[in-house]
Each structure stands twice: as C-alpha cells, then as structure tokens.
DRENDO-1510 file (C-alpha; in Angstrom, 1 decimal, always signed):
<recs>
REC; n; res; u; v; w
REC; 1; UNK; +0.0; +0.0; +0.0 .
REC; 2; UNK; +1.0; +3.5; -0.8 .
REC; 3; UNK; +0.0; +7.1; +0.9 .
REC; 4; UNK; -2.0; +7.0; -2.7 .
REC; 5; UNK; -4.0; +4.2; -1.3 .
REC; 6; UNK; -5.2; +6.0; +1.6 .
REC; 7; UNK; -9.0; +7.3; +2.4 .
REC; 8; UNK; -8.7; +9.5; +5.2 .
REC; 9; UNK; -11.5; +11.0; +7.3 .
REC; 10; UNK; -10.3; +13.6; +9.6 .
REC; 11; UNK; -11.8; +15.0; +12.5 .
REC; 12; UNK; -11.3; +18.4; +13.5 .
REC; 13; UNK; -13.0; +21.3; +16.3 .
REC; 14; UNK; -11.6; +23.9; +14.2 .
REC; 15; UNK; -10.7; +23.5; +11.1 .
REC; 16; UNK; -10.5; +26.8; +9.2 .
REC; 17; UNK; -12.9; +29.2; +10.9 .
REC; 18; UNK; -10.7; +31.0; +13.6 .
REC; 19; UNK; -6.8; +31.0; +12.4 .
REC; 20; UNK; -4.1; +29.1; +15.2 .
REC; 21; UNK; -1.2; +27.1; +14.5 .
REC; 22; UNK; -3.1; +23.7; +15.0 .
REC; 23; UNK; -5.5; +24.0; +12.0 .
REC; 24; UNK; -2.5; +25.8; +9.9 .
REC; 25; UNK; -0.7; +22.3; +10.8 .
REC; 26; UNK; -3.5; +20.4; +9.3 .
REC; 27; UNK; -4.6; +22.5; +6.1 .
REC; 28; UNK; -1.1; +21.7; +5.7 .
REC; 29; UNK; -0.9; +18.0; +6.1 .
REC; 30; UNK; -4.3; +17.7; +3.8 .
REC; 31; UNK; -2.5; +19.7; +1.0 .
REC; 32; UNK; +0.9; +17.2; +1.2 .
REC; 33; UNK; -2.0; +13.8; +1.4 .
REC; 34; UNK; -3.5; +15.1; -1.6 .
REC; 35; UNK; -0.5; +16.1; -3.4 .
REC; 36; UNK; +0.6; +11.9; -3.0 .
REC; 37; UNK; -2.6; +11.1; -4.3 .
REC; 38; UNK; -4.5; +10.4; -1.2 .
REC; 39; UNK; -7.9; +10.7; -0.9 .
REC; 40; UNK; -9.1; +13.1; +2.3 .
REC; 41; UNK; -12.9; +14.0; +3.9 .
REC; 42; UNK; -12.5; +16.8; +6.5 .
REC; 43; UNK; -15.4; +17.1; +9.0 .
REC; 44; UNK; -15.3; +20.1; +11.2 .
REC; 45; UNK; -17.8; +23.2; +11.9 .
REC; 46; UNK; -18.3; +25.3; +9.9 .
REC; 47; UNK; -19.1; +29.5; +9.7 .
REC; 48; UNK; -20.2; +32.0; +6.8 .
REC; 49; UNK; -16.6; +33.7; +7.2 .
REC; 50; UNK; -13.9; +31.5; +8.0 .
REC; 51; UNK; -10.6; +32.8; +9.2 .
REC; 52; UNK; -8.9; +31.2; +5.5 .
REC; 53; UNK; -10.3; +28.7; +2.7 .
REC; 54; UNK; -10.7; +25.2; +3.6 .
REC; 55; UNK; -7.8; +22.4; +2.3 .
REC; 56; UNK; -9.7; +19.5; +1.0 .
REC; 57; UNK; -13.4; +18.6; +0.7 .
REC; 58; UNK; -14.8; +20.0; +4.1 .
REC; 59; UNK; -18.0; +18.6; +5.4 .
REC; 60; UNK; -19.8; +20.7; +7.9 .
REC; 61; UNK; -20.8; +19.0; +11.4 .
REC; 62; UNK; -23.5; +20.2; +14.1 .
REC; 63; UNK; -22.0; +22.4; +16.4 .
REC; 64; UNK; -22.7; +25.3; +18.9 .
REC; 65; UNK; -20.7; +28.4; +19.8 .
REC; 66; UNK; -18.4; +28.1; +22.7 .
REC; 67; UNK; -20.1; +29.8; +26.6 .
REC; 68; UNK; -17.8; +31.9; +28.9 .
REC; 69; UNK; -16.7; +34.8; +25.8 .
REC; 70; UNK; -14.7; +32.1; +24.0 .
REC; 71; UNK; -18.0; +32.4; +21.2 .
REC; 72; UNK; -15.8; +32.8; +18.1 .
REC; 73; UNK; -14.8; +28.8; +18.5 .
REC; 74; UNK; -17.8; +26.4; +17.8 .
REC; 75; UNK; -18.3; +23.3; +20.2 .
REC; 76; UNK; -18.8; +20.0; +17.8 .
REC; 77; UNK; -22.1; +18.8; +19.1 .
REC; 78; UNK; -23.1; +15.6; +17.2 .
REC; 79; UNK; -22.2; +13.3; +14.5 .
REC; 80; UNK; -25.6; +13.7; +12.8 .
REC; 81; UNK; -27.3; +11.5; +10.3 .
REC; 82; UNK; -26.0; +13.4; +7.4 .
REC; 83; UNK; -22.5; +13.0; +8.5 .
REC; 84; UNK; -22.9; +9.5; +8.9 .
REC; 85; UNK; -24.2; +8.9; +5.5 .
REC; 86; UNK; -21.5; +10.9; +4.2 .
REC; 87; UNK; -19.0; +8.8; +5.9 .
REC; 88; UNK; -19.9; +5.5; +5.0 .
REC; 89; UNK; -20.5; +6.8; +1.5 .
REC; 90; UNK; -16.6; +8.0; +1.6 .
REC; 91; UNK; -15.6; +5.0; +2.9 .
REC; 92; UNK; -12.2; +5.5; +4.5 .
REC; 93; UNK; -9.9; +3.2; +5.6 .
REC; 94; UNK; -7.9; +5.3; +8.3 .
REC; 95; UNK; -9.6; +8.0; +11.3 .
REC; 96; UNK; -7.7; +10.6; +12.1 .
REC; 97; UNK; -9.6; +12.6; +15.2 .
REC; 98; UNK; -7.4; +16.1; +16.5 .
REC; 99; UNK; -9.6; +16.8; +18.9 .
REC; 100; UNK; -11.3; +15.1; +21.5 .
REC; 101; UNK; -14.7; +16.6; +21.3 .
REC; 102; UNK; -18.2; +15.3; +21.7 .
REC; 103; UNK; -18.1; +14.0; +18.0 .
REC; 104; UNK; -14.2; +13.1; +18.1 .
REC; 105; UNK; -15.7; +11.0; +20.7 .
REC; 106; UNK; -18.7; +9.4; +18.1 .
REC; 107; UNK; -16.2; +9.4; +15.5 .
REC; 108; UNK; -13.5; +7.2; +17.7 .
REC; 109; UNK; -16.8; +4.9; +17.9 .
REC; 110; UNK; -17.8; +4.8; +14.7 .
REC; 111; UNK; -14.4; +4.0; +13.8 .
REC; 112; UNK; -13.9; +1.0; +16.6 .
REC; 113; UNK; -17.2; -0.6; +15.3 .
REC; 114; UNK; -16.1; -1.1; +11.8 .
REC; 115; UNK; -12.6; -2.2; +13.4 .
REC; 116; UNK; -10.8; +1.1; +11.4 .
REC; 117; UNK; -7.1; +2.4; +12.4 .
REC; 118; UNK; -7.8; +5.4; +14.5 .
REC; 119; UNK; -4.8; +7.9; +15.0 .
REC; 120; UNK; -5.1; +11.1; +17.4 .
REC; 121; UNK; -3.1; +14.2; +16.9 .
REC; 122; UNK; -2.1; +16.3; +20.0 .
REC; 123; UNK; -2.4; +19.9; +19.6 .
REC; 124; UNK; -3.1; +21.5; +22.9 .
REC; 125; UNK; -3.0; +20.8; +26.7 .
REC; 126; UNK; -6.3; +20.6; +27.6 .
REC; 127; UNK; -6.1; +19.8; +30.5 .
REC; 128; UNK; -4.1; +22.7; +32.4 .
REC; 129; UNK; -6.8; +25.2; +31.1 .
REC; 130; UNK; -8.9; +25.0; +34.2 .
REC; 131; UNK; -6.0; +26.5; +35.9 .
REC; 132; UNK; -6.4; +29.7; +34.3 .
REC; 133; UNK; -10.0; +30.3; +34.7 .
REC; 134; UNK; -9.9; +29.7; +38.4 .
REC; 135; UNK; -10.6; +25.9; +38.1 .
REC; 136; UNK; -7.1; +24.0; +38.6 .
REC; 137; UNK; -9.0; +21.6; +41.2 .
REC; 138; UNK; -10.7; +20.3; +37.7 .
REC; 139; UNK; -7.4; +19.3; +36.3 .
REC; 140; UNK; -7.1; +15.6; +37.0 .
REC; 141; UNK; -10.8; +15.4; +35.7 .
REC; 142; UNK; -9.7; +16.2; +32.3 .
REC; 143; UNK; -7.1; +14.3; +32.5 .
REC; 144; UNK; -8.7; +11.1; +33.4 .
REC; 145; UNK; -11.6; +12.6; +30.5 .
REC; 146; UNK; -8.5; +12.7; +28.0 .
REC; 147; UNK; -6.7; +9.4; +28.4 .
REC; 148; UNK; -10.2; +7.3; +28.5 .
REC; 149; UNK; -10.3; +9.4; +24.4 .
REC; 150; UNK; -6.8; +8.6; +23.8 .
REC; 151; UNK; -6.3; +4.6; +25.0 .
REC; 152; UNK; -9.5; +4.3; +22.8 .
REC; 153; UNK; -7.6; +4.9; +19.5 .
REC; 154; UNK; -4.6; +3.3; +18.0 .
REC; 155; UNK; -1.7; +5.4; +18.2 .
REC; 156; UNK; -1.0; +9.1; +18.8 .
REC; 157; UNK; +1.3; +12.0; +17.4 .
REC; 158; UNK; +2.6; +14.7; +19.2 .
REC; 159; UNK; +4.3; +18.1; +18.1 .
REC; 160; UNK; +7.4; +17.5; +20.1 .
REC; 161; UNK; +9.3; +15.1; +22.0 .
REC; 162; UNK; +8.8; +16.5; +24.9 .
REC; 163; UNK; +4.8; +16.1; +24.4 .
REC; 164; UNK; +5.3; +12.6; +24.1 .
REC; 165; UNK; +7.0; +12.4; +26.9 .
REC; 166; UNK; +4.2; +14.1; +28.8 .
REC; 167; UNK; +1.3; +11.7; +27.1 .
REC; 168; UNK; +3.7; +8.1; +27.8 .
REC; 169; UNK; +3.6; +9.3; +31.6 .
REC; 170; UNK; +0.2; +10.2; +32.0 .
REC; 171; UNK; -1.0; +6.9; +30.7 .
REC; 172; UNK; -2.8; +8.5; +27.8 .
REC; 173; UNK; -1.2; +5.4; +25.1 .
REC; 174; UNK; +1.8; +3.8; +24.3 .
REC; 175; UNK; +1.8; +4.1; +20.7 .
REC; 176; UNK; +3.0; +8.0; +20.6 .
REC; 177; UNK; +5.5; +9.2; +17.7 .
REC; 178; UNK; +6.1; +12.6; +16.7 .
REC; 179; UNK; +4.2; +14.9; +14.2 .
REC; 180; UNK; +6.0; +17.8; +14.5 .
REC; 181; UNK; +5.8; +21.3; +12.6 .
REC; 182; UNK; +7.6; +23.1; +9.9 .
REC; 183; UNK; +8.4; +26.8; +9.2 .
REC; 184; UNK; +7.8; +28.8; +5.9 .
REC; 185; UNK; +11.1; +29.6; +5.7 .
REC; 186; UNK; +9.8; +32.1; +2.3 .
REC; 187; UNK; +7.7; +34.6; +5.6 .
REC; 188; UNK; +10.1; +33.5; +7.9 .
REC; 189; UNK; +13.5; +35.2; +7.7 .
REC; 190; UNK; +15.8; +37.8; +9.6 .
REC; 191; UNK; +15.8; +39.8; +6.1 .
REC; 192; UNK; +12.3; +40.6; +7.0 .
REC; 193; UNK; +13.2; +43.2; +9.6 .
REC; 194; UNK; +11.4; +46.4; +8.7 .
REC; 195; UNK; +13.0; +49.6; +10.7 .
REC; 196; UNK; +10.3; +51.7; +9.3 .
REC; 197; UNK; +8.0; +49.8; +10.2 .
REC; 198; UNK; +8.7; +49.8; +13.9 .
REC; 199; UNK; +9.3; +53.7; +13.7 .
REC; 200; UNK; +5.5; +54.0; +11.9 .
REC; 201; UNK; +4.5; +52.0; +15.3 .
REC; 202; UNK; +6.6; +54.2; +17.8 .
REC; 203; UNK; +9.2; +52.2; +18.3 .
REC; 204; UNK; +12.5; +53.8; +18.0 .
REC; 205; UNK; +15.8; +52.1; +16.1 .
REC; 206; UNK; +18.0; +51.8; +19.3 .
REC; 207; UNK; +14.7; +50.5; +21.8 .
REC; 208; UNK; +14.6; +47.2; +22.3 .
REC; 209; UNK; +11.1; +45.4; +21.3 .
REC; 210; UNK; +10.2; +42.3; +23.5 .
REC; 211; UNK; +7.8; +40.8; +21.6 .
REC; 212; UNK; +4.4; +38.8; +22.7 .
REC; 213; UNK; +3.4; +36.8; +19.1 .
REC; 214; UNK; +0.0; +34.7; +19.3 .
REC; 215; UNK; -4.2; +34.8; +20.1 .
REC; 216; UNK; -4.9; +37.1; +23.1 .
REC; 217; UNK; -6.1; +34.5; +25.4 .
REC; 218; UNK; -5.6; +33.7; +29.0 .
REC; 219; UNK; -4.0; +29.9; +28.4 .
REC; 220; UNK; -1.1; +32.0; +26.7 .
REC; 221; UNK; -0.1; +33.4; +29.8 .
REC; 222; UNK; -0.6; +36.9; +29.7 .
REC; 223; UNK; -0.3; +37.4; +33.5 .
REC; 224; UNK; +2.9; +35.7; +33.4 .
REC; 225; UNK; +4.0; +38.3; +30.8 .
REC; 226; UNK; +2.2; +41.5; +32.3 .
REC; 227; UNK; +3.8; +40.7; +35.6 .
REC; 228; UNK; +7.3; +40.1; +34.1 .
REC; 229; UNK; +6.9; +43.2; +32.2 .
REC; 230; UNK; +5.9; +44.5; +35.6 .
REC; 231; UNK; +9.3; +43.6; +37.1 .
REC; 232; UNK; +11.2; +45.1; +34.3 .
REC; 233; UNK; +9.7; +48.5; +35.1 .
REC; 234; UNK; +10.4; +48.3; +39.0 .
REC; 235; UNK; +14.2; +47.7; +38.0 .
REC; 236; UNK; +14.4; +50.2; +35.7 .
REC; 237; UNK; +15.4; +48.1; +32.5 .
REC; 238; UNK; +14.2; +50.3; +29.5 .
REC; 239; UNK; +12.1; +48.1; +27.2 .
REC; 240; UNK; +9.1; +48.3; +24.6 .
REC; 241; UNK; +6.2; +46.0; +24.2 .
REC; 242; UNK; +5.1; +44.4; +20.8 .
REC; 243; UNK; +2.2; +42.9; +20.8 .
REC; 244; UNK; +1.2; +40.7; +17.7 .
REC; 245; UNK; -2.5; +39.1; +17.5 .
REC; 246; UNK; -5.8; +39.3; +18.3 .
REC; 247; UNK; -8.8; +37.9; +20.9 .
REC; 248; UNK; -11.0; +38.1; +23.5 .
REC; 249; UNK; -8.4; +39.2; +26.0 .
REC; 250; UNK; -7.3; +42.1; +24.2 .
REC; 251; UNK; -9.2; +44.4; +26.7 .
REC; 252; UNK; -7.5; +42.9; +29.6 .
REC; 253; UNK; -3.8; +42.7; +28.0 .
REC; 254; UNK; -4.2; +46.3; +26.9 .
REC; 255; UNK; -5.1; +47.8; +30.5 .
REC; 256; UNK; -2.4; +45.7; +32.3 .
REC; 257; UNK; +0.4; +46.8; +29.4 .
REC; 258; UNK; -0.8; +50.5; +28.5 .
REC; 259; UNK; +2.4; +51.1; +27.1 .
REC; 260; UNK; +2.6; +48.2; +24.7 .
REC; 261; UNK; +2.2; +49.0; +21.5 .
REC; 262; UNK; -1.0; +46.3; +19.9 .
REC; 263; UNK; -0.1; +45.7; +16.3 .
REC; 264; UNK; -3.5; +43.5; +15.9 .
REC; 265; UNK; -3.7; +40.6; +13.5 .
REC; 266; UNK; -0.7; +40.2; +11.0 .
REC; 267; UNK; -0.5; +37.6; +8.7 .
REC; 268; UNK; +1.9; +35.8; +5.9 .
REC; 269; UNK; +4.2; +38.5; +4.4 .
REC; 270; UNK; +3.5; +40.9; +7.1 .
REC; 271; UNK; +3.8; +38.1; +10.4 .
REC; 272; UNK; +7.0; +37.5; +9.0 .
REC; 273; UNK; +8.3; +41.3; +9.1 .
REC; 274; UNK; +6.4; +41.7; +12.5 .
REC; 275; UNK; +8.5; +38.7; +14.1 .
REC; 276; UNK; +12.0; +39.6; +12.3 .
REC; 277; UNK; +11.0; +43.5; +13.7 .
REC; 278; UNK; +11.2; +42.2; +17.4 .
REC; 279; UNK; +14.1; +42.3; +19.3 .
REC; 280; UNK; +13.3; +39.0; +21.6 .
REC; 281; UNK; +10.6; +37.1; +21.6 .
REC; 282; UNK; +8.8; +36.4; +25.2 .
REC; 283; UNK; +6.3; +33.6; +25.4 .
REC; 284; UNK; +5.3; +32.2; +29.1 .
REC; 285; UNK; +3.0; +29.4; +27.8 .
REC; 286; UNK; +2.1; +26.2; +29.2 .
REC; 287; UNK; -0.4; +24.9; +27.1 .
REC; 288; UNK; +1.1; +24.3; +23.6 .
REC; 289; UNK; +2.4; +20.8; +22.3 .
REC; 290; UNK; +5.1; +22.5; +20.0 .
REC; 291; UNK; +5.2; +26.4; +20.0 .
REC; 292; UNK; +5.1; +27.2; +16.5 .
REC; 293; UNK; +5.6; +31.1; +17.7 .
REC; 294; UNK; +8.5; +29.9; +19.4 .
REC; 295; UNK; +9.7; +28.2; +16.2 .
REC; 296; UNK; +8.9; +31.2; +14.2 .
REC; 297; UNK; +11.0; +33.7; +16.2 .
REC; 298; UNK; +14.1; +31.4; +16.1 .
REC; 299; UNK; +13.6; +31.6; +12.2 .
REC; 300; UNK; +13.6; +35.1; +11.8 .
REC; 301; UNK; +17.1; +35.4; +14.2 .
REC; 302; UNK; +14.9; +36.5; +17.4 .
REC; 303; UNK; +16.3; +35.2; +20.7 .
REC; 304; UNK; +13.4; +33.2; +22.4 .
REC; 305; UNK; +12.8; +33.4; +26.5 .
REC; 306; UNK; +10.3; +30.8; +27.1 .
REC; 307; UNK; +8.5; +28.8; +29.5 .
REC; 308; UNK; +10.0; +25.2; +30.4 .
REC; 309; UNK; +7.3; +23.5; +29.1 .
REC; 310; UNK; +6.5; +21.5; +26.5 .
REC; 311; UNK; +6.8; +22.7; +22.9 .
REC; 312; UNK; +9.6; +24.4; +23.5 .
REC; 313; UNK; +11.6; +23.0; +25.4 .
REC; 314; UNK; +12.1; +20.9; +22.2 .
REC; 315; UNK; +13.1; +23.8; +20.6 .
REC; 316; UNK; +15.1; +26.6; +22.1 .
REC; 317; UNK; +18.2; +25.3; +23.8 .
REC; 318; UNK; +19.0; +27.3; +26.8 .
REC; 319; UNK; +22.0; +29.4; +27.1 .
REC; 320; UNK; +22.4; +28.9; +23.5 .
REC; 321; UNK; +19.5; +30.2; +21.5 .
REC; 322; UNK; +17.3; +31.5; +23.7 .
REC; 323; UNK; +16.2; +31.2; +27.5 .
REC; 324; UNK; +13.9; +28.3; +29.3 .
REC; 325; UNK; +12.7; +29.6; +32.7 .
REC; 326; UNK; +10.6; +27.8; +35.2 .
REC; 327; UNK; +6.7; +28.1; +34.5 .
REC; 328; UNK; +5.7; +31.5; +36.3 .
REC; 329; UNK; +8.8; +32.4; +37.7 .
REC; 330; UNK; +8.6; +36.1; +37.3 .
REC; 331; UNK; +11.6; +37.1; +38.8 .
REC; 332; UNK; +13.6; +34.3; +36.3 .
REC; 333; UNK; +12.2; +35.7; +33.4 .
REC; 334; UNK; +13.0; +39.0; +33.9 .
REC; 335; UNK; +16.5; +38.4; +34.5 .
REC; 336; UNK; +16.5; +36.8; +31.2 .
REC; 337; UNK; +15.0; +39.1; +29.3 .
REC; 338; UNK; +17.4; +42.0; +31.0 .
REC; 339; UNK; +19.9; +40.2; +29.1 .
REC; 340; UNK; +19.0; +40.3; +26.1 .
REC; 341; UNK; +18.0; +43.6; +26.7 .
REC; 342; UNK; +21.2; +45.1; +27.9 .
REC; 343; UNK; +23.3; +42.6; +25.9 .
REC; 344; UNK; +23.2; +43.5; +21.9 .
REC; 345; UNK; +26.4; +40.7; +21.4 .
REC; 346; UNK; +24.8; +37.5; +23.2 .
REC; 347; UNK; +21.0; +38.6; +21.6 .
REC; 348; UNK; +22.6; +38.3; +18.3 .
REC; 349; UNK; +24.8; +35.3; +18.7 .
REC; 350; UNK; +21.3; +33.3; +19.8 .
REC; 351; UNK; +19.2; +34.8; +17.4 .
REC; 352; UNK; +21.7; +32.9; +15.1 .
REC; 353; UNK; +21.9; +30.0; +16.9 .
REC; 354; UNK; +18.3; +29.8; +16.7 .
REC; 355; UNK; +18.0; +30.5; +13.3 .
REC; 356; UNK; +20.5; +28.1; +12.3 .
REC; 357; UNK; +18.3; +25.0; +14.1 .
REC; 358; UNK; +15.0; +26.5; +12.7 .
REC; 359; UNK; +16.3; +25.1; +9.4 .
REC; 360; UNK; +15.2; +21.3; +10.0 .
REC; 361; UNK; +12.3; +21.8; +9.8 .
REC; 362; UNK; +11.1; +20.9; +6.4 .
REC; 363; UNK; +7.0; +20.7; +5.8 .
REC; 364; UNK; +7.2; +17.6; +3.8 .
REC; 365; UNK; +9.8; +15.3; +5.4 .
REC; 366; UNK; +7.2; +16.4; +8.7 .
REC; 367; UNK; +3.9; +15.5; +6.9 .
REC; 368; UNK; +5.9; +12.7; +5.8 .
REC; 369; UNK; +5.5; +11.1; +9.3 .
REC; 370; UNK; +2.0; +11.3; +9.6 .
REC; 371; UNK; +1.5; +9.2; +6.4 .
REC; 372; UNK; +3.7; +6.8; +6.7 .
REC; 373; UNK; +1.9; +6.2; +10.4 .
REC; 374; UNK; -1.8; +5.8; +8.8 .
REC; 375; UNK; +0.1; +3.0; +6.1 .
REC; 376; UNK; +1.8; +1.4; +9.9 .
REC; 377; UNK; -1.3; +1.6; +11.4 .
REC; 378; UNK; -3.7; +0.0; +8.5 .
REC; 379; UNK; -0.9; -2.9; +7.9 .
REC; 380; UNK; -1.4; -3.2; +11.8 .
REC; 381; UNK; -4.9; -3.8; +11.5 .
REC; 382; UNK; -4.7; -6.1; +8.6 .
</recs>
C-alpha cells in the first residue's frame, strides 16, 4: 500500500474558521495527502466567514458556539445523520480525530465498530486550562476525560518530543510518535526586519522590542507576561512591548500593558516582518504541544525566553539560542530578558543559533510522518 492508497476522514473542532497554529498544521498536512494522491474528507464546523479557505473537501458538522466569551470557536455537538451517511459513502480506511470533542468521541466509535485504524493528533494541553480560569482543582478530571479518548484509538502523534513524553507518563497510550511542525522559511527570515515599520508604530531604532506573538487568550499566559513586564519596570530596564495578534483578551492585555504597543492581526508576508521586527521574543506558555511562535522567532534570528514546558523545550536550547525559565517564575524571566535587553552581542549570537536550528524543519519530510503512520497503522490492522 502506498500514501495514494489512503482514504482519510479527519476529524477536527476547528478546522478553518478562527486561524491558530493547530489548524495551519492540518490545512497543511491535507494539502501534502492530496499532493501523494491520497484521498481526504474533513469534517469540522463550519461558519459564513472563515478565518482562511478550507484544504480539502470540508463537510460541515453540528455544532454550537463556545459559553464563557470564547464564542468565536464552535463546540462540535453531534455526528448527525448526514455525516454518517457521508462517511460511509466516503468509505475510508484510516480515522484521524485532532480533537477530543463530543463528535471526536462518536467518531473514535464509529471507527472501533467497523474495526478502522484510528490515529489522534495532539495539539493543545487541555487539560491545564482550568487553571487559568480559576478551576485548577478540575485538572485531574480532564485528564482522566483525556486518556479514557486517547487509550480508545490506535496510536498518537505529538508536536514535540517532549509532548510525548508528557502523554507516555500520563497513561494517555503507548503508541506516541512525533508529528512535529515546519516553518515557511519564504515569511520566515531575519531579512524581514522592517526599521520603518517599527518607527510607523513608535518604536525607535536603538529601543529594544520584546515581543508577545500569538491569540490574546488567557492559556497563553498573559499574567505571566504583564507581571514580568511589571518587574522590568520596578528595575528600571528600559524596554518596549510588541504585541502581535488578536482575541478576547485584548481588553485585559491592553489595560495591564498600557504602554505596549498592539499591532493587531498580522499575517503571511506581514507576520513575517512583524517577528524579524522584534528584538526578543517572550512567550510564558504552558499549554502548547510545540510552539510554533517559538519556532517562528528562532527563524527570523529573534532570541526566544520561554517557558520550560513542553513545545519548547524541544526547541530553544537554553543558554544557547534563547532562554527556558521555570513556569511562572517572574523574577527568572526577567532576569533573562534583562539580558537580552542590555546585551546586543549575546542577543545576536542566539538569534543565530536559533535560526540556524530552525532550518530542520522541512513541511514535507514532517507531513511525511504522519503518512507513513496511517500505512503502519492500517498494515497493523490487517
């Protein structure tokens, strides 16, 4: 059997109506399938004005919008009738579920009945958002609400080794290999810096810009960087703020950082200048599998102070081309962004390291993976 061989039905919560690095990932793995010849049904929810055209044939399931303010994501409700017609009419011979939602759940089901290979791909840590929403007491019940999902497919991918790590030792399966992501080098590169650009925004040639690149969300860890930024002010280090992105916690990100400078939504050519136009990149999150912001800056030349978490962890190498800190450790974090701050020679010697290990990360040979586990997984089966 080759990847041409291959019937695919994947599952997704958000496939191409609000923009993150998790449905970029699979738009992307859908184009390389087709491009060997492999046949691919998407099922997902679906809006009048999605964030970017669709990869693939996209079937809409039921779904409702998202309570507590998170209403621009749509909750997958039910694997209807329809869908079920549709998927028996399609036929496939491989699952792929990336998220583990109500009809993830009916589609791992559906799947098991008809004794189908079932791979699940890791995106996010679902379950430490409780923790910041007030709810960390409900974090072992996700967890145990994850791995019951998980144990019930075949095998697992996972942006990162250190993600796999995380899912072997939680129980989740056993059958975890690594799906991780590439970088458009073409948006991607230190060339893209753009001194007029910062100067349009404010931001003077000789200030140093720590950047904040992603959706304005609390799971990002925008306390972690407004208090941080907070304990840069109290010692005096003289700094500017970048924002890049959008969401629901803009309101809240702008009060707590009213000197930042919010450069909203950029995307393809523009992210690319945006990054490069940063002088280091800051990014205190927990809850990504990979960190494809973190991967991003490193390609562009920007020094990365991070969160020791997973994602990357995999990624940055500390001392070397960028900065791992403890999760929430204000005081660490500063101290490492003074650094870079104060310290033109060793920002630009990790910058290069980093940019320099950026460049193994090729799209294809990545995507790559993923098919040649659906072929493992149906010759398993067989």
């Amino acid at each position: 059997m080759t990847p041409a061989d291959l019937r695919i039905a994947l599952f997704s919560g958000n496939y191409n109506y609000v923009r993150d690095g998790a449905n970029q990932a699979l738009n992307r793995l859908v184009g390389y399938l087709l491009r060997q010849g492999a046949q691919v049904r998407v099922y997902s929810p679906v809006v009048e004005h999605p964030a970017f055209p669709a990869t693939g044939d996209l079937v809409g399931v039921p779904s409702l919008a998202m309570p507590f303010g998170r209403g621009e994501y749509r909750f997958p409700a039910a694997l209807s009738p329809r869908v079920r017609r549709d998927l028996a009419q399609f036929a496939p011979n491989v699952l792929h579920v990336s998220s583990p939602d109500p009809v993830g759940h009916r589609a791992v089901t559906w799947g098991r009945k008809r004794k189908l290979p079932i791979l699940a791909s890791v995106h996010t840590r679902f379950e430490t958002y409780p923790r910041y929403y007030n709810m960390a007491f409900l974090e072992p019940v996700f967890e145990a609400l994850l791995r019951r999902f998980y144990r019930r497919c075949d095998a697992l991918v996972a942006p990162s080794e250190s993600m796999a790590q995380v899912l072997r030792e939680q129980r989740m399966n056993y059958d975890v290999s690594i799906w991780s992501r590439g970088v458009d080098r073409e948006i991607f590169d230190p060339a893209k810096r753009d001194l007029a650009w910062r100067r349009a925004l404010g931001i003077a040639d000789d200030e140093i810009a720590i950047g904040f690149l992603g959706r304005l969300v609390m799971e990002k860890g925008l306390d972690v960087f407004s208090d941080t930024i907070d304990e840069l002010h109290r010692r005096g280090i003289a700094h500017r703020v970048l924002v890049i992105g959008e969401g629901p916690a803009r309101d809240w990100f702008e009060a707590r950082l009213p000197n930042a400078v919010f450069a909203g939504f950029q995307g393809g050519a523009d992210l690319g200048r945006a990054v490069a136009s940063m002088d280091v990149l800051f990014n205190p999150s927990v809850t990504e599998t990979f960190g494809n912001v973190t991967l991003e800056a490193m390609a562009c030349g920007v020094p990365v102070v991070a969160a020791e978490a997973t994602g990357s962890e995999s990624l940055v190498d500390d001392h070397v081309s960028g900065r791992l800190v403890r999760p929430g450790a204000i005081h660490h974090f500063a101290e490492a962004l003074r650094c870079y701050v104060e310290e033109a020679d060793t920002r630009a010697h990790h910058g290069a390291a980093g940019e320099l290990r950026s460049r193994e990360f090729s799209w294809d040979a990545i995507n790559k993976a993923v098919a040649d586990t659906y072929l493992r997984l149906i010759r398993q089966k067989g």
